[in-house]
C-alpha positions as CSV (number, residue, x, y, z in Angstrom):
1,X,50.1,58.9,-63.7
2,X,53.0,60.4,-62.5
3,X,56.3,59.8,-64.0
4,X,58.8,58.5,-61.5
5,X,62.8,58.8,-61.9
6,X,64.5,55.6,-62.5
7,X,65.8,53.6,-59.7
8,X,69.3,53.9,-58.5
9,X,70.8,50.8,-56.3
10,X,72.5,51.4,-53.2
11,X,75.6,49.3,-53.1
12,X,75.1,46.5,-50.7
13,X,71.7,46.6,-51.7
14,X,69.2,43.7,-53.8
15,X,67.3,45.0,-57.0
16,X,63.7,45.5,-55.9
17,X,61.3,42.9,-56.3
18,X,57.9,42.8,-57.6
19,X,56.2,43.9,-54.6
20,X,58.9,46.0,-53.0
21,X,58.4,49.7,-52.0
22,X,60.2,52.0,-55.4
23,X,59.6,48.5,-57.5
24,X,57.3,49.3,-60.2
25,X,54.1,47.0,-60.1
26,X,52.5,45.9,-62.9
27,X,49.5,47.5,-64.3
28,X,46.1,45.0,-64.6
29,X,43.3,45.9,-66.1
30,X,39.9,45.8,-64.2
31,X,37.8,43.2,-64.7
32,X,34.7,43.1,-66.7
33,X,31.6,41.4,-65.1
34,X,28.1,41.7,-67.3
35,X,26.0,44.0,-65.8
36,X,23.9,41.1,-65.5
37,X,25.4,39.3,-62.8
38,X,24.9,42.3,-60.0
39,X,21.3,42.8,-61.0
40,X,19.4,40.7,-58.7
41,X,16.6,41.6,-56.3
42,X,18.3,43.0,-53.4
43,X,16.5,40.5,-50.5
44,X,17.9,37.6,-52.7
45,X,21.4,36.5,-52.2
46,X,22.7,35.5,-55.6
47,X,23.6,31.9,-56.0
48,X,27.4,30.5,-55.2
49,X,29.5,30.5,-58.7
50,X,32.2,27.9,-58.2
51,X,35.7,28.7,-60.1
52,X,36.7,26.4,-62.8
53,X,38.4,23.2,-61.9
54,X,37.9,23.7,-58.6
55,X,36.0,20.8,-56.7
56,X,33.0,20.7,-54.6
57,X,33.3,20.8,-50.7
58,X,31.0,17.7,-50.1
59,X,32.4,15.7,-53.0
60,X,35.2,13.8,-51.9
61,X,37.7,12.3,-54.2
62,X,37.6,8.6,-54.6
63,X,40.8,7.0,-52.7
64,X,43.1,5.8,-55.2
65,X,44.9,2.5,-53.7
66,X,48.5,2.6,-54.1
67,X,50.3,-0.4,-56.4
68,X,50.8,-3.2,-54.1
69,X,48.6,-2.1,-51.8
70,X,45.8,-4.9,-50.4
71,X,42.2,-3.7,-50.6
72,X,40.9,-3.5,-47.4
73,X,37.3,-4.0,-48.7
74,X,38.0,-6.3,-50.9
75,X,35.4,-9.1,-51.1
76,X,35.0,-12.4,-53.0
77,X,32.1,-11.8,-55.5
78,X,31.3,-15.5,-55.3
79,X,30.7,-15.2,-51.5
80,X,27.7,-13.3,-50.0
81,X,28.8,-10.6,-48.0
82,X,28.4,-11.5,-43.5
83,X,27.7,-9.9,-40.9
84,X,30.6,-9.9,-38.5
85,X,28.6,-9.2,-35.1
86,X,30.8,-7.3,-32.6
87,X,31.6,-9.4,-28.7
88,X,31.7,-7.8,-25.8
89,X,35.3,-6.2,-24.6
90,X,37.9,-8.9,-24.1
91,X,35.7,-11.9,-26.1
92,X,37.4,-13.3,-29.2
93,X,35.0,-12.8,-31.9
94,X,34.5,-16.5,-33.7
95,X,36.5,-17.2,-36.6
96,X,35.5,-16.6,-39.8
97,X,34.3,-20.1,-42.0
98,X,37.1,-20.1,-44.9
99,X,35.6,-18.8,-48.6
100,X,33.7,-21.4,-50.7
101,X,32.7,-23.3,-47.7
102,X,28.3,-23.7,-46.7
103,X,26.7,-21.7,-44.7
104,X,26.8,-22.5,-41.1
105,X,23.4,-24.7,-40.3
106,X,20.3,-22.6,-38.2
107,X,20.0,-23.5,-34.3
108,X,17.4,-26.3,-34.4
109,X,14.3,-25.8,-32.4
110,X,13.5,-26.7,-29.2
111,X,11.0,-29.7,-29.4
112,X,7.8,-28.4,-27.9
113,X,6.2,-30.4,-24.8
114,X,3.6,-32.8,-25.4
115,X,-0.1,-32.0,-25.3
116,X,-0.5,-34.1,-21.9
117,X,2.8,-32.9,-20.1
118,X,1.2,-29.4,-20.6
119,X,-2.5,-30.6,-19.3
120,X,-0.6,-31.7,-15.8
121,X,1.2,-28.2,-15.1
122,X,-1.8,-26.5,-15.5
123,X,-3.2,-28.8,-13.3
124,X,-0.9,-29.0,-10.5
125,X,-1.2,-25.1,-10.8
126,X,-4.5,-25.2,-10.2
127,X,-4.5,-27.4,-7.4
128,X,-1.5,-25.2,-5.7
129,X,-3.6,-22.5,-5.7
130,X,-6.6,-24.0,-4.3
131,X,-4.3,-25.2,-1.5
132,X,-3.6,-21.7,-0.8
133,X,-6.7,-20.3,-1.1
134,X,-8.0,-22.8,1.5
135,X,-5.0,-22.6,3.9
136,X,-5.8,-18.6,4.0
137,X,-9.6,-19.2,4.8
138,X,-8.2,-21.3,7.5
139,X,-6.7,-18.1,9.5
140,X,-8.9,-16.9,12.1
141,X,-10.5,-13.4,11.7
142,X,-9.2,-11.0,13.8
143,X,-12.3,-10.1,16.1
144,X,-12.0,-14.2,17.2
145,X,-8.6,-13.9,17.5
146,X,-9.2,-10.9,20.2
147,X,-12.6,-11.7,21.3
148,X,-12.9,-12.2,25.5
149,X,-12.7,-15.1,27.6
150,X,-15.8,-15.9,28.2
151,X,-17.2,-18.3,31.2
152,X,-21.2,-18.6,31.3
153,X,-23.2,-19.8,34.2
154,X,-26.2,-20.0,35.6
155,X,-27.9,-18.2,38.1
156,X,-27.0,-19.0,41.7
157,X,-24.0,-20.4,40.3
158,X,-20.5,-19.2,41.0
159,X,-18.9,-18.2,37.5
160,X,-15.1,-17.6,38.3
161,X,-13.7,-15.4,35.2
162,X,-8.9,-14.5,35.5
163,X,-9.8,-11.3,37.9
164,X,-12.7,-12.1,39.6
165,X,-15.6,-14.6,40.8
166,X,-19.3,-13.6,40.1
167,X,-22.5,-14.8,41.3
168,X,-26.4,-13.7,40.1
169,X,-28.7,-13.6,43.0
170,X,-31.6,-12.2,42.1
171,X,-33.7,-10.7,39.6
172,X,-36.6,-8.3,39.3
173,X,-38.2,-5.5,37.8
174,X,-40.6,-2.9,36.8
175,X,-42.4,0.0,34.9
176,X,-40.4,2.8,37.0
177,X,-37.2,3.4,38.8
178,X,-36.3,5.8,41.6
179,X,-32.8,7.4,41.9
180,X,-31.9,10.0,44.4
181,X,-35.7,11.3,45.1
182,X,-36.2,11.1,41.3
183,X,-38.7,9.2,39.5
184,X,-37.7,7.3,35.7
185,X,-40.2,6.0,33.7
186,X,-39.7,3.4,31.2
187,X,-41.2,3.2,27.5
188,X,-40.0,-0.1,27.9
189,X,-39.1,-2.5,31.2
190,X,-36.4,-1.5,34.0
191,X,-34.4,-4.8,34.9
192,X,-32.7,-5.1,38.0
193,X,-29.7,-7.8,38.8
194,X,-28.7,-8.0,42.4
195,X,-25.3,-9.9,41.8
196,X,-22.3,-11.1,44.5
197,X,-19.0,-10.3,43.0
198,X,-15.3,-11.6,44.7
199,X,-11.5,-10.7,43.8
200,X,-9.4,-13.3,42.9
201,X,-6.0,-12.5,43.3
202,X,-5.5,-8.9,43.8
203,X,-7.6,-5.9,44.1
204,X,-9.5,-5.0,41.0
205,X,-12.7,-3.4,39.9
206,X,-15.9,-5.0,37.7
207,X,-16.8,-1.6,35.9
208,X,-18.7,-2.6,32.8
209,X,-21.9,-4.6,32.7
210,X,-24.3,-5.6,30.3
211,X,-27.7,-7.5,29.0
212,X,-27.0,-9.8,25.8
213,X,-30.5,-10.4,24.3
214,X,-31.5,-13.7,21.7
215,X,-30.6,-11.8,18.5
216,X,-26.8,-11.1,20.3
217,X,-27.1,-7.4,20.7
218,X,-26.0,-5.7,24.0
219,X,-27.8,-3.0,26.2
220,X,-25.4,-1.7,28.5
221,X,-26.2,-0.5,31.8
222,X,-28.2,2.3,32.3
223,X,-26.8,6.3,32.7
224,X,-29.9,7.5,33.9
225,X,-30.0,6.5,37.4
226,X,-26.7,6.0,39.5
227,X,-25.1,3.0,39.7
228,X,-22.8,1.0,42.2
229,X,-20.7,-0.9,39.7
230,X,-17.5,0.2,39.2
231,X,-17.5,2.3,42.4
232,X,-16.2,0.6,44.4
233,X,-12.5,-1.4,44.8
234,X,-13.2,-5.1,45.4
235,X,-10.6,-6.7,47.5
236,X,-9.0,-10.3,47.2
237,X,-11.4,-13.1,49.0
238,X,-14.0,-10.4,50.3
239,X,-17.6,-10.9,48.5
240,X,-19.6,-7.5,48.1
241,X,-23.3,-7.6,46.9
242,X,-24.7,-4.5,44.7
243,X,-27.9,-4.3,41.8
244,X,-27.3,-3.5,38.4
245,X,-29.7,-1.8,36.1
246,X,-30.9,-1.9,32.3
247,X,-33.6,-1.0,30.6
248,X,-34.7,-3.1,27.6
249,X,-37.9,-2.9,25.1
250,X,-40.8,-5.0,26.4
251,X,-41.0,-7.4,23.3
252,X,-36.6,-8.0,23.4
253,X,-35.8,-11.6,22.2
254,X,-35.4,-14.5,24.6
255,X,-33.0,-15.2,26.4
256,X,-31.4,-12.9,28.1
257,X,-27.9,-12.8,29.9
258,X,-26.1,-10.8,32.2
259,X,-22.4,-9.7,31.1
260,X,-19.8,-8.6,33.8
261,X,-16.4,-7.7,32.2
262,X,-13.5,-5.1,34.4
263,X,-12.7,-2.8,31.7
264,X,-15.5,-0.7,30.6
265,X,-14.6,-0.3,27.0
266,X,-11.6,-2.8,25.4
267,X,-12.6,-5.9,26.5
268,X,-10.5,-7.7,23.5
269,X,-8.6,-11.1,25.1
270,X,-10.2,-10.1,28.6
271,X,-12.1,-12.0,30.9
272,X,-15.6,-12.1,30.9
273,X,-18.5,-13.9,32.9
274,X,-21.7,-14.5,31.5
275,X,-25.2,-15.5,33.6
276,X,-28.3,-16.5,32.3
277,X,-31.3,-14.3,34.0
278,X,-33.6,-17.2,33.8
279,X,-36.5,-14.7,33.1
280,X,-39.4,-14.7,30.2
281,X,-41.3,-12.8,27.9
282,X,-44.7,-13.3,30.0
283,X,-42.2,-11.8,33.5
284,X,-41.0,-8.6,31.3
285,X,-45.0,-7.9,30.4
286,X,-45.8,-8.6,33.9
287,X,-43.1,-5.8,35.1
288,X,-43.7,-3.7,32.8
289,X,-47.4,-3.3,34.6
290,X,-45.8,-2.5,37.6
291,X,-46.4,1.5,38.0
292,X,-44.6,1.5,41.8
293,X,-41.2,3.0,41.6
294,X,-38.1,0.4,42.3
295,X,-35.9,1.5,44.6
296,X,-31.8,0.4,44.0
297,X,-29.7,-1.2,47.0
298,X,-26.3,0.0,47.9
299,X,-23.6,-1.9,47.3
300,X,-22.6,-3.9,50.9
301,X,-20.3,-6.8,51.6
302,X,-22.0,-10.0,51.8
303,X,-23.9,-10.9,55.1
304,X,-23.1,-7.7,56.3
305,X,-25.3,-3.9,55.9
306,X,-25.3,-1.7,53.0
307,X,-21.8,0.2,52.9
């Protein structure tokens, strides 16, 4: 070490201290660790060493009350410890029962209702819902609610309908049609309705038509010759005359009727007329026999020629 000449205060000036540049400091020896200590597998840390009289981190000093001081925790030993529950913001929690004094009595129980009172709710329960069940098979089904008006008659009978007056003439029939110079044979029978039809207050057209056979199902009238209906405008208080055909299985159900409705496809809530044909089983076996074509008449006012 190098020797260093003594050192010489300025005047104005403070003796160096301990740590000042030109003090001297003092000389410690190094420290001596056993080799042990740093000899430790190098992908192991080596375990934390805490000084001497130094405290842990996560032990905490117990709090020492000062002289005078009330305990804040304090507690009665004679007195269980309670339960304070918290109220809501802005309640007034209930006041504490003074020490030595019972605890407060349990909520009695609600007395439970008697066997019978119980029998007679489930009862009138029952009964409201069978009220309600029955009131809601009471409402109508839809398809009655919206079915047509329908009028029936007989034939020769005038059956007046909200559009439009109808009358059935005359019926007949046979094994073959013609239509246009064609001939249509039948596997079945051809039926032909010769019927008088009449506006009632303002012009209107009957363009759907129909046989309804004993077991209620419907043959409309038939696409494979041409037909009159629904050609032709019919005019307040003037009567026009036409045939209608349909073609039905020999061996159809008994009886058969003749449906004439204006609208050819919704006929829900409209007005229908409905005329018996007044035929039989033994007359469809008869025209079905018949091998001489039908021929169909053109639609003409009544009393008048074919138009």
């Amino acid at each position: 070490m190098v020797d260093q000449p003594p050192y010489q205060p300025q005047p104005g000036s403070y003796p160096p201290g301990p740590y000042q540049p030109g003090a001297q400091q003092p000389q410690h020896p190094p420290a001596q660790y056993p080799p042990a200590a740093y000899q430790q597998n190098p992908y192991q840390q080596a375990p934390y060493q805490q000084g001497p009289g130094r405290q842990a981190a996560y032990q905490q000093a117990p709090y020492q009350q000062g002289p005078g001081e009330p305990a804040a925790y304090q507690q009665n030993p004679n007195q269980p410890a309670q339960y304070q529950p918290q109220g809501q913001p802005g309640q007034t929690p209930p006041p504490t029962p003074p020490p030595g004094s019972p605890p407060a009595a349990p909520e009695p129980r609600r007395p439970r209702k008697p066997v019978r009172q119980r029998v007679g709710t489930a009862a009138l329960l029952i009964a409201a819902l069978a009220v309600g069940g029955a009131i809601s098979n009471l409402e109508p089904d839809p398809d009655v609610m919206h079915r047509p008006f329908l009028t029936a008659g007989a034939k020769g009978e005038t059956v007046q309908t909200r559009s439009f007056d109808a009358v059935l003439l005359e019926v007949r029939g046979g094994q073959s049609v013609g239509s246009r110079g064609v001939r249509h044979d039948s596997k079945g029978v051809w039926i032909i309705a010769k019927v008088r039809l009449t506006a009632r207050g303002e012009t209107t057209t009957v363009s759907w038509a129909a046989i309804r056979d004993g077991d209620e199902r419907v043959f409309e009238a038939s696409g494979r010759v041409q037909q009159t209906l629904g050609g032709r405008d019919l005019q307040p208080g003037i009567p026009v005359e036409m045939e209608v055909v349909f073609e039905v299985p020999t061996n159809v159900p008994m009886p058969l009727a003749i449906r004439l409705a204006t609208n050819i496809s919704d006929h829900r809530m409209d007005g229908m007329a409905e005329i018996d044909l007044a035929v039989t089983s033994s007359d469809l076996a008869t025209w079905a026999q018949q091998k001489d074509p039908l021929t169909i008449m053109r639609a003409k006012l009544a009393g008048g020629t074919s138009s």
